[in-house]
DSSP file (Angstrom, degrees, kcal/mol; ACC not computed):
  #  RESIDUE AA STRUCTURE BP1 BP2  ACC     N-H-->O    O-->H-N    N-H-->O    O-->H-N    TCO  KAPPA ALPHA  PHI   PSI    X-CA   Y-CA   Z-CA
    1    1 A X              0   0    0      0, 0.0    39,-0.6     0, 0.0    38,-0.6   0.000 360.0 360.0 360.0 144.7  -16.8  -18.5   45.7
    2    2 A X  E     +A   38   0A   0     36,-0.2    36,-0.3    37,-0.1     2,-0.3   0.073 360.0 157.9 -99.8 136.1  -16.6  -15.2   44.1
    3    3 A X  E     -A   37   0A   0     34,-3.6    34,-1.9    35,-0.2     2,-0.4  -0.950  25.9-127.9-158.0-175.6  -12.9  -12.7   45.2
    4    4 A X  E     -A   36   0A   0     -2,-0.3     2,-0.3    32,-0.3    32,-0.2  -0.942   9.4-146.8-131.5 158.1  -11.2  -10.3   43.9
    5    5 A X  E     -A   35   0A   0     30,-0.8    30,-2.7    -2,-0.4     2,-0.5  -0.979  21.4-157.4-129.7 150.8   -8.0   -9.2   42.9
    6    6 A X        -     0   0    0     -2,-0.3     2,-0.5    28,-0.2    28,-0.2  -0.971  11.8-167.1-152.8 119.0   -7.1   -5.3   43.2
    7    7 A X        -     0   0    0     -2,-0.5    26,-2.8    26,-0.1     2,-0.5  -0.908  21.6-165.5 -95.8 100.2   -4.3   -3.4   41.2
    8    8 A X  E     -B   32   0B   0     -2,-0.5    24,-0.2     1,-0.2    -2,-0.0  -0.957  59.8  -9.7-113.5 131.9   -4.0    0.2   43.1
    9    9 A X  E    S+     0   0B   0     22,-0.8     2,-0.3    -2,-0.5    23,-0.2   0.836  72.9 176.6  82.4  52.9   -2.0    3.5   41.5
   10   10 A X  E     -     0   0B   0     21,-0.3    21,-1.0    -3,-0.2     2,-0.6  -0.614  23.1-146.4 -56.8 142.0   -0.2    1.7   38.2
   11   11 A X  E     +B   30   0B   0     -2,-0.3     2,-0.3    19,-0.2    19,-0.2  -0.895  25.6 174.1-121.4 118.6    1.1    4.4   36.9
   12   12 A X  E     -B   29   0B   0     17,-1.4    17,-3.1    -2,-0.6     2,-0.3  -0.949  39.7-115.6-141.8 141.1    1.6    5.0   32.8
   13   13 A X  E     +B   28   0B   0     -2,-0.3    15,-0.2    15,-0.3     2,-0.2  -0.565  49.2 176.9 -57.5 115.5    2.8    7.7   30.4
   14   14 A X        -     0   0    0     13,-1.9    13,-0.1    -2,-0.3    52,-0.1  -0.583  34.3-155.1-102.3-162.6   -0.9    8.5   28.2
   15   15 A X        +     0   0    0     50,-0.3    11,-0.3    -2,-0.2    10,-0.1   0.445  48.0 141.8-145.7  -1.5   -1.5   11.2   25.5
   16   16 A X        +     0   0    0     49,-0.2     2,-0.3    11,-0.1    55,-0.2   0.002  25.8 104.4 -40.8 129.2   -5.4   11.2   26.4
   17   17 A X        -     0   0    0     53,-2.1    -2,-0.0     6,-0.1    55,-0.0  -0.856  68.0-119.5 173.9 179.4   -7.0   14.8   26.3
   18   18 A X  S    S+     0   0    0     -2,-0.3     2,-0.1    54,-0.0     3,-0.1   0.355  88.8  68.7 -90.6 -16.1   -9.1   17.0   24.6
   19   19 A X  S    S-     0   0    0      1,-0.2     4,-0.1    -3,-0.1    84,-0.0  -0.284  83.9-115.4-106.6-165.6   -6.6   19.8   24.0
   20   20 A X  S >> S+     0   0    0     -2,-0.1     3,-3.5     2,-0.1     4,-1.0   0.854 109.7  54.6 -89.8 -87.4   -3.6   19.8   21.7
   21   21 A X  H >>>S+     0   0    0      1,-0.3     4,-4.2     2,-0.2     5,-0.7   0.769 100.0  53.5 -39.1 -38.8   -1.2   20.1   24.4
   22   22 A X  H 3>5S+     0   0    0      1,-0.2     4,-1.1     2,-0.2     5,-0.3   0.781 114.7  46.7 -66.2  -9.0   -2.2   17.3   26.5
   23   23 A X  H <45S+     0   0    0     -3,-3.5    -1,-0.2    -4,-0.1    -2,-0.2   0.465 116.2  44.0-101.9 -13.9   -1.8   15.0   23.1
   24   24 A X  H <<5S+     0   0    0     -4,-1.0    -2,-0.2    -3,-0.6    -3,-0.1   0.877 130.1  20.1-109.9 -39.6    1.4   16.5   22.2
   25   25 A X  H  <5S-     0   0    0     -4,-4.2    -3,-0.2    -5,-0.2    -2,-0.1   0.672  92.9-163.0-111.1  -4.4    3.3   16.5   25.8
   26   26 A X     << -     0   0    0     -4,-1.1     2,-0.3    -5,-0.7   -11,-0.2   0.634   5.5-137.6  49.2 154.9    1.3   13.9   27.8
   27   27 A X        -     0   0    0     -5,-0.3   -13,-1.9   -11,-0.2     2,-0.4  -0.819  25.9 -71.6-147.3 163.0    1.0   13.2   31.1
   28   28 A X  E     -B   13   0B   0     -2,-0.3    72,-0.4   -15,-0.2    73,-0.4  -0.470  35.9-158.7 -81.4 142.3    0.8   10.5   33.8
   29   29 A X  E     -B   12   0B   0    -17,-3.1   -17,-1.4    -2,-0.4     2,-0.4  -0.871   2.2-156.2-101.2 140.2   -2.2    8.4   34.2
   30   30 A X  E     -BC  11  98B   0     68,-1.2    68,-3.4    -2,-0.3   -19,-0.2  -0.981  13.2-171.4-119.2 121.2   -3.2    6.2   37.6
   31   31 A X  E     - C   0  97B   0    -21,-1.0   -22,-0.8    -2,-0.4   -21,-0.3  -0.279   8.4-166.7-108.9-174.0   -5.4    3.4   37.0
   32   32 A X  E     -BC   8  96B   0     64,-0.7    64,-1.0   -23,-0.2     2,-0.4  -0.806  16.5-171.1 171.7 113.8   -7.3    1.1   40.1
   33   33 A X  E     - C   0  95B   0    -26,-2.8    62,-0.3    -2,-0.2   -26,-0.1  -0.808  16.0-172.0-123.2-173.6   -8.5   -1.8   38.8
   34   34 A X        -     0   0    0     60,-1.1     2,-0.6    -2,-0.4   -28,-0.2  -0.513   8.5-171.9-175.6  64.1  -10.7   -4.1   40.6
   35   35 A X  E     -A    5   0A   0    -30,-2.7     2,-1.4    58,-0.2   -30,-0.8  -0.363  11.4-146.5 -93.7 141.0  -11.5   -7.7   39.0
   36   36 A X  E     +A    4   0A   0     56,-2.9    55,-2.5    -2,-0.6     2,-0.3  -0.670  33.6 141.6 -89.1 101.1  -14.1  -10.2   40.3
   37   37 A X  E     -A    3   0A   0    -34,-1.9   -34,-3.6    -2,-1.4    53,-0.1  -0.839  60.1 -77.4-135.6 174.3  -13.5  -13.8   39.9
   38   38 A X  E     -A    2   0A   0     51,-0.4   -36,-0.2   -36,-0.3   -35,-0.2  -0.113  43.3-179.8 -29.3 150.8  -13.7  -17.2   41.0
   39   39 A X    >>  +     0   0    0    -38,-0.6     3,-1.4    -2,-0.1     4,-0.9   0.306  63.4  84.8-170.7 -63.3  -10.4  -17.6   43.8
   40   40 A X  H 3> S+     0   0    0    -39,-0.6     4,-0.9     1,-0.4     3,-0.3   0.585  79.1  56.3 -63.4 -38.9  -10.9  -21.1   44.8
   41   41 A X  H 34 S+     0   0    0      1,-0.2    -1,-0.4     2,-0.2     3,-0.4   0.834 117.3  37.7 -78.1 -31.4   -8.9  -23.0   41.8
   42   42 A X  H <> S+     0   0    0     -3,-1.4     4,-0.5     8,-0.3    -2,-0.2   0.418 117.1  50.3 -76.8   1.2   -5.8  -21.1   42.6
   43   43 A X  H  < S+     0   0    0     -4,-0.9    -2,-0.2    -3,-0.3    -1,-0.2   0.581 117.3  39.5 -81.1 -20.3   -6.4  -21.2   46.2
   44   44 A X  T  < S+     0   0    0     -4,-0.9    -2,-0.2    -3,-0.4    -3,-0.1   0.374 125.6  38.4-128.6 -15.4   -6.9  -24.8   45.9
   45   45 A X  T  4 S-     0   0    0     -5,-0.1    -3,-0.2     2,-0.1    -2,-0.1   0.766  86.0-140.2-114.3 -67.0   -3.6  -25.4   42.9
   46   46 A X     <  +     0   0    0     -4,-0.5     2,-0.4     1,-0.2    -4,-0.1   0.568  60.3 135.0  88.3  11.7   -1.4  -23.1   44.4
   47   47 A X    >   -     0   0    0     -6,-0.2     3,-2.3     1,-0.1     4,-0.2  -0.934  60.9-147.7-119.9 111.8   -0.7  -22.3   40.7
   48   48 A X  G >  S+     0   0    0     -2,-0.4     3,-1.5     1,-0.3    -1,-0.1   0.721  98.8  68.5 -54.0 -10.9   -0.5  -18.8   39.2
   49   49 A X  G 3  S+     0   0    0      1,-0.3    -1,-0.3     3,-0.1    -7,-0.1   0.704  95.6  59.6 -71.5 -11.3   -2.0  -20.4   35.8
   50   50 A X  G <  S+     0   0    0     -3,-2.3    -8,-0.3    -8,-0.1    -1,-0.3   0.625 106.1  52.1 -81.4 -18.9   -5.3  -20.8   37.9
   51   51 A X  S <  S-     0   0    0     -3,-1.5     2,-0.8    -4,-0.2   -12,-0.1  -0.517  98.4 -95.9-122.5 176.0   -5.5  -17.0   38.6
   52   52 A X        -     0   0    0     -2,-0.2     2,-0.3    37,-0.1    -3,-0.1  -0.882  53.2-120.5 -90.8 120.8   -5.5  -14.0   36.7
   53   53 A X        -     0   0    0     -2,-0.8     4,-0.4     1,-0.1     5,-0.1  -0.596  13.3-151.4 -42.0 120.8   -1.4  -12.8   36.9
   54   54 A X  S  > S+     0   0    0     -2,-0.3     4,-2.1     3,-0.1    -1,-0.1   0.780  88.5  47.2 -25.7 -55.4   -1.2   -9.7   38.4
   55   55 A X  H  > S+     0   0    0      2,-0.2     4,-2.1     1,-0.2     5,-0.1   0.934 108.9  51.9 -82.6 -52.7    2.1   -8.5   36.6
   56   56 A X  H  > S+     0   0    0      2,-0.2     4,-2.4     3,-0.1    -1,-0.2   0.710 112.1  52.2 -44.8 -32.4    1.1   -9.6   33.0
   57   57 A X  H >> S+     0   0    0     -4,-0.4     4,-2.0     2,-0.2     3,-1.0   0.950 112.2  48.6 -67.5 -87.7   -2.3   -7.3   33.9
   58   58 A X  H 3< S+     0   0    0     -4,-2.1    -2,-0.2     1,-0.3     5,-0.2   0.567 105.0  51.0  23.2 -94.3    0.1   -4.9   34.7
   59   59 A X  H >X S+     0   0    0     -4,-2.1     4,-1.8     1,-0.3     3,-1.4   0.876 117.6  41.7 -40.5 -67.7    2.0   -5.3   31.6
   60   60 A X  H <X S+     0   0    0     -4,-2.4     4,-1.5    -3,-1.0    -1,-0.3   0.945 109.5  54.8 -48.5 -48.3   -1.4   -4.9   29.4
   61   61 A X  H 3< S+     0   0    0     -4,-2.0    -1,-0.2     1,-0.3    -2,-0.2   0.333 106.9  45.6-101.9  42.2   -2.9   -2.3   31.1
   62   62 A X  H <> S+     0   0    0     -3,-1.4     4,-3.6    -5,-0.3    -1,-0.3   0.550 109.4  64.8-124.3 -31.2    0.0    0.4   31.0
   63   63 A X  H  < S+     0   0    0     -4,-1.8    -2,-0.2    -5,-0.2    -3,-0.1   0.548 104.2  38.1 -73.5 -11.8    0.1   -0.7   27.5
   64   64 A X  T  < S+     0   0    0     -4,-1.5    -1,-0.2     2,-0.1     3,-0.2   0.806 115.7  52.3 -75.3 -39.6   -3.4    0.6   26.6
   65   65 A X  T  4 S+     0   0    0     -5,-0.2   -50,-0.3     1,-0.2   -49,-0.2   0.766 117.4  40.5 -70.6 -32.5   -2.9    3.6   28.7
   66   66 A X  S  < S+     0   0    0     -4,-3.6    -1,-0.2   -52,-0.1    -3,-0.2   0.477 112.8  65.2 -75.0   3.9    0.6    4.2   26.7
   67   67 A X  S    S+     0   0    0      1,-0.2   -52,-0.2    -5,-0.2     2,-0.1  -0.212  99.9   6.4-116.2-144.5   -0.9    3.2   23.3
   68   68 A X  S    S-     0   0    0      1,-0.1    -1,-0.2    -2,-0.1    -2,-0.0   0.003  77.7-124.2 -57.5  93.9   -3.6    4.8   21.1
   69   69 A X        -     0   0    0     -3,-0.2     2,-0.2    -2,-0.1    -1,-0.1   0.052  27.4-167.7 -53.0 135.4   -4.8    8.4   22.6
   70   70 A X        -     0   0    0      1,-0.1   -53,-2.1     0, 0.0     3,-0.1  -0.508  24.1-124.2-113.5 176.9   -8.7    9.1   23.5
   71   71 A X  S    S+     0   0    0    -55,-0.2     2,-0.7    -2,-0.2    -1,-0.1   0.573  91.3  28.8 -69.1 -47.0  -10.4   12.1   24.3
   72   72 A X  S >  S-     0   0    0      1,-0.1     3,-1.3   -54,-0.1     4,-0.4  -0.890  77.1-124.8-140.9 118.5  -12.0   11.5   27.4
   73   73 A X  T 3> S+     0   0    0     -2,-0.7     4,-2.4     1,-0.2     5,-0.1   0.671 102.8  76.4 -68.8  13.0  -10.6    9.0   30.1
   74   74 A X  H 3> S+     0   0    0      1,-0.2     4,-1.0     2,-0.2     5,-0.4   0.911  99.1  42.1 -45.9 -60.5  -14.2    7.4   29.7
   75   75 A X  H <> S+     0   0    0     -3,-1.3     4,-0.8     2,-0.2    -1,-0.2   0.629 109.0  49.0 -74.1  -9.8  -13.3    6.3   27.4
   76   76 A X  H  > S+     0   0    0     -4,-0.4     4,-2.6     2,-0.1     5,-0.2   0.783 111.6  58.5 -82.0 -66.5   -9.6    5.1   28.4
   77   77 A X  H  X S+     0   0    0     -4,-2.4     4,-1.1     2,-0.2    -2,-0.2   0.654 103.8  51.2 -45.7 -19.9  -11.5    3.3   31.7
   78   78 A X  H  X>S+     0   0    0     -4,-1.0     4,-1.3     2,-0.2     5,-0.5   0.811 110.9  51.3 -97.0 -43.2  -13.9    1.1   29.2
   79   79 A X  H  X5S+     0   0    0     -4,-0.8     4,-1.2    -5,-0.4     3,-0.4   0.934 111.5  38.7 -77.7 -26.4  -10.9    0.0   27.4
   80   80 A X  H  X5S+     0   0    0     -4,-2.6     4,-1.2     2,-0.2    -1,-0.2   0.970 117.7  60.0 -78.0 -35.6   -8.8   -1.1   30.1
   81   81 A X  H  X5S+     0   0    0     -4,-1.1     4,-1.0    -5,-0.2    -2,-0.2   0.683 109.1  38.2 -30.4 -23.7  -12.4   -2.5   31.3
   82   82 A X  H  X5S+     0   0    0     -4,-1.3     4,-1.5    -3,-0.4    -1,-0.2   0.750 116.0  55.0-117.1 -35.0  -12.9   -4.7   28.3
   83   83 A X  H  X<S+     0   0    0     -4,-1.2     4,-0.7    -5,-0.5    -2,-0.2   0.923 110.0  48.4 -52.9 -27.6   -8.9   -5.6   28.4
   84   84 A X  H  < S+     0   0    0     -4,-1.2     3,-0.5     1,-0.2    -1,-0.2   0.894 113.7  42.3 -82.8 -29.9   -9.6   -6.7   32.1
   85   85 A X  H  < S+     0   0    0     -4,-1.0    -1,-0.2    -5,-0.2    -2,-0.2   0.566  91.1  87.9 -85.0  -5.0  -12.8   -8.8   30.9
   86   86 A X  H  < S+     0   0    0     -4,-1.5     2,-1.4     1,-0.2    -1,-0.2   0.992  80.3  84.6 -52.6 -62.1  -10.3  -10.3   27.5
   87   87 A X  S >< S-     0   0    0     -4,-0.7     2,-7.4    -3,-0.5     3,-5.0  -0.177  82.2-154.1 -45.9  75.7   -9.7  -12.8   30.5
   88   88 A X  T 3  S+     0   0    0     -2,-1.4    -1,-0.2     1,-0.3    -2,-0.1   0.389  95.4  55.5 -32.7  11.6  -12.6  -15.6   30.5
   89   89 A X  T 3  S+     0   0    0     -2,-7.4     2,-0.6   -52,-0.0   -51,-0.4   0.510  90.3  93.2-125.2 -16.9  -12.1  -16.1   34.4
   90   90 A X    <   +     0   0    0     -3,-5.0   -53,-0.2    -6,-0.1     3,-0.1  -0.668  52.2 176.2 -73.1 106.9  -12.7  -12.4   34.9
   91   91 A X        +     0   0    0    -55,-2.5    28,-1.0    -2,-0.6     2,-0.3   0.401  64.8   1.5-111.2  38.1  -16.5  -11.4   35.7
   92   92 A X  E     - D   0 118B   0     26,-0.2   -56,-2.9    27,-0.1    -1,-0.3  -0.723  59.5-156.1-164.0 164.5  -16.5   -8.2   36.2
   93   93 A X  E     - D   0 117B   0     24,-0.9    24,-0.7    -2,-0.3     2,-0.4  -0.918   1.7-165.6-111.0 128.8  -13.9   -5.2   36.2
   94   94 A X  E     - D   0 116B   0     -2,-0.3   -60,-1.1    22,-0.2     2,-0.3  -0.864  22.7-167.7-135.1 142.7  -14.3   -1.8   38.2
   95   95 A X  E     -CD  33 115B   0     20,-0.7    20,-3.3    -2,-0.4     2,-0.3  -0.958  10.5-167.9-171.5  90.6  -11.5    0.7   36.5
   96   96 A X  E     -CD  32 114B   0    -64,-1.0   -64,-0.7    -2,-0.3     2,-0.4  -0.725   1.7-173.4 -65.4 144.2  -10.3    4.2   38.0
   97   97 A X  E     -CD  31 113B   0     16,-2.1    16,-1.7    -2,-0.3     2,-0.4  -0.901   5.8-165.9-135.6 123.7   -8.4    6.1   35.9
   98   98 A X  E     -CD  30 112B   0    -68,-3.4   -68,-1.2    -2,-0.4     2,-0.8  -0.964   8.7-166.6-111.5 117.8   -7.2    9.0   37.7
   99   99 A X  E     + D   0 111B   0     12,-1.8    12,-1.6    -2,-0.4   -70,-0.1  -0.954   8.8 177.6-110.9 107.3   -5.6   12.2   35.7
  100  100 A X  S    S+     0   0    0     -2,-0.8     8,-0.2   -72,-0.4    -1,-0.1   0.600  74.4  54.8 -74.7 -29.9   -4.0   14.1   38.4
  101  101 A X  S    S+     0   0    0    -73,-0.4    -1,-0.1    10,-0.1     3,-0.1   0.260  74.7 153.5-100.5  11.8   -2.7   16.8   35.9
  102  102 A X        -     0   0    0      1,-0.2     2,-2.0     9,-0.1   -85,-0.0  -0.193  61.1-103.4 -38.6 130.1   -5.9   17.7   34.2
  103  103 A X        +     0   0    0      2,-0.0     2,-0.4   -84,-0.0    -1,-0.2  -0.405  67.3 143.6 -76.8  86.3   -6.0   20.9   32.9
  104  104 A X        -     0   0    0     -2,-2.0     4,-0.1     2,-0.2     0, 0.0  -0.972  47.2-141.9-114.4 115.5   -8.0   22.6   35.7
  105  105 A X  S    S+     0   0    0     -2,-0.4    -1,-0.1     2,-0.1     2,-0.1   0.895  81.4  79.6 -43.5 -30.6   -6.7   26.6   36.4
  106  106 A X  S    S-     0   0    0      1,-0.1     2,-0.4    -3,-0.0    -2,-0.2  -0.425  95.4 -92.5 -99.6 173.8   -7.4   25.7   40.0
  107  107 A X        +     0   0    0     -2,-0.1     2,-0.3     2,-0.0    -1,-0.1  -0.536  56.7 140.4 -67.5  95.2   -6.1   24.0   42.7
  108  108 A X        -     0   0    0     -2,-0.4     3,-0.1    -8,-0.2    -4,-0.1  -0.960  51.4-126.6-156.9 169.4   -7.1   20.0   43.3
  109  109 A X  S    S-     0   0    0     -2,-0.3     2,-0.2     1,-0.3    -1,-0.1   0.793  72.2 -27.7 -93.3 -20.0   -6.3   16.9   44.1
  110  110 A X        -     0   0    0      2,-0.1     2,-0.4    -9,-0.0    -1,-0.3  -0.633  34.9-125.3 166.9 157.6   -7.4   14.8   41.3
  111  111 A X  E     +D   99   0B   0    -12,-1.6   -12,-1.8    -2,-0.2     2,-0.3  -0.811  33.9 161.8 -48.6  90.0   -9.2   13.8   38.7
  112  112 A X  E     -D   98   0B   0     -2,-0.4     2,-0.2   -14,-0.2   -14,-0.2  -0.996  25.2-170.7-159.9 178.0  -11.1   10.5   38.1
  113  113 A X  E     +D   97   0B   0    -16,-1.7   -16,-2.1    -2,-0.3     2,-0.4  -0.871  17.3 177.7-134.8 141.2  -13.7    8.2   36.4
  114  114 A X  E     +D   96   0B   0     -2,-0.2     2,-0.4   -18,-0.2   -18,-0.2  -0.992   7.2 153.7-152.1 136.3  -14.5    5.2   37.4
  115  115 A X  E     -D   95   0B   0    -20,-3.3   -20,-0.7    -2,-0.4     2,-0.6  -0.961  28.7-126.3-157.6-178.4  -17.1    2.5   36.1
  116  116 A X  E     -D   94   0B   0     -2,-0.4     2,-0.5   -22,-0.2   -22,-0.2  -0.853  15.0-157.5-143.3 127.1  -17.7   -1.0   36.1
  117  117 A X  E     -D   93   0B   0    -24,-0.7   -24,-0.9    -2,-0.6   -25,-0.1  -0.904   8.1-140.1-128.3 131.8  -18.3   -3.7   33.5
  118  118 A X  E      D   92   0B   0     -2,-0.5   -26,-0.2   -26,-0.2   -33,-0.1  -0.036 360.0 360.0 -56.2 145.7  -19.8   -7.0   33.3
  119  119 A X              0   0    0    -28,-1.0   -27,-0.1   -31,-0.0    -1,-0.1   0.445 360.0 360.0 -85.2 360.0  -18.9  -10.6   31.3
């Protein structure tokens, strides 16, 4: 049977923008992931090699959001999407990425994009 496993508010250093500044002084990123998989072989082992790791996800997906700077956190949300699907056990992903310091003159609470992608 089908579960999920669900990563809320990692938090990672990007360089993601459109402007100069946001590339030069960077800002915090909050990802949400969401993966769908199969449950039942680590419910059934009791063994984290049966599951997708949590911390190791972790470990990858602050390292996409720290590494090579996009334009548009569309585009930052399909690549931690396709990092979360790298994992054959994974079928499908759903990926917030929430920019709380977007460079809005007004007042808000955040920023985000969220989509969801299929093995």
């Amino acid at each position: 049977m089908p579960g999920t496993i669900t990563l809320t508010g990692l938090r990672a250093r990007g360089y993601h923008g459109v402007y100069r500044e946001e590339r030069e002084q960077g800002q915090d990123f909050v990802v949400d992931v969401t993966l769908e998989l199969d449950l039942d072989p680590a419910a059934r082992s009791d063994q984290v090699e049966d599951t997708v790791d949590y911390g190791a996800l972790a470990k990858v997906l602050v390292a996409v959001v720290s590494g090579e700077p996009v334009n548009l956190i569309e585009t930052l949300a399909d690549r931690l999407a396709a990092a979360c699907l790298a994992d054959d056990r994974v079928d499908a992903a759903t990926v917030t990425v929430h920019k709380p310091a977007a460079p809005i003159p007004y007042e808000f609470a955040d920023v985000a994009v969220t989509l969801r992608r299929t093995r």
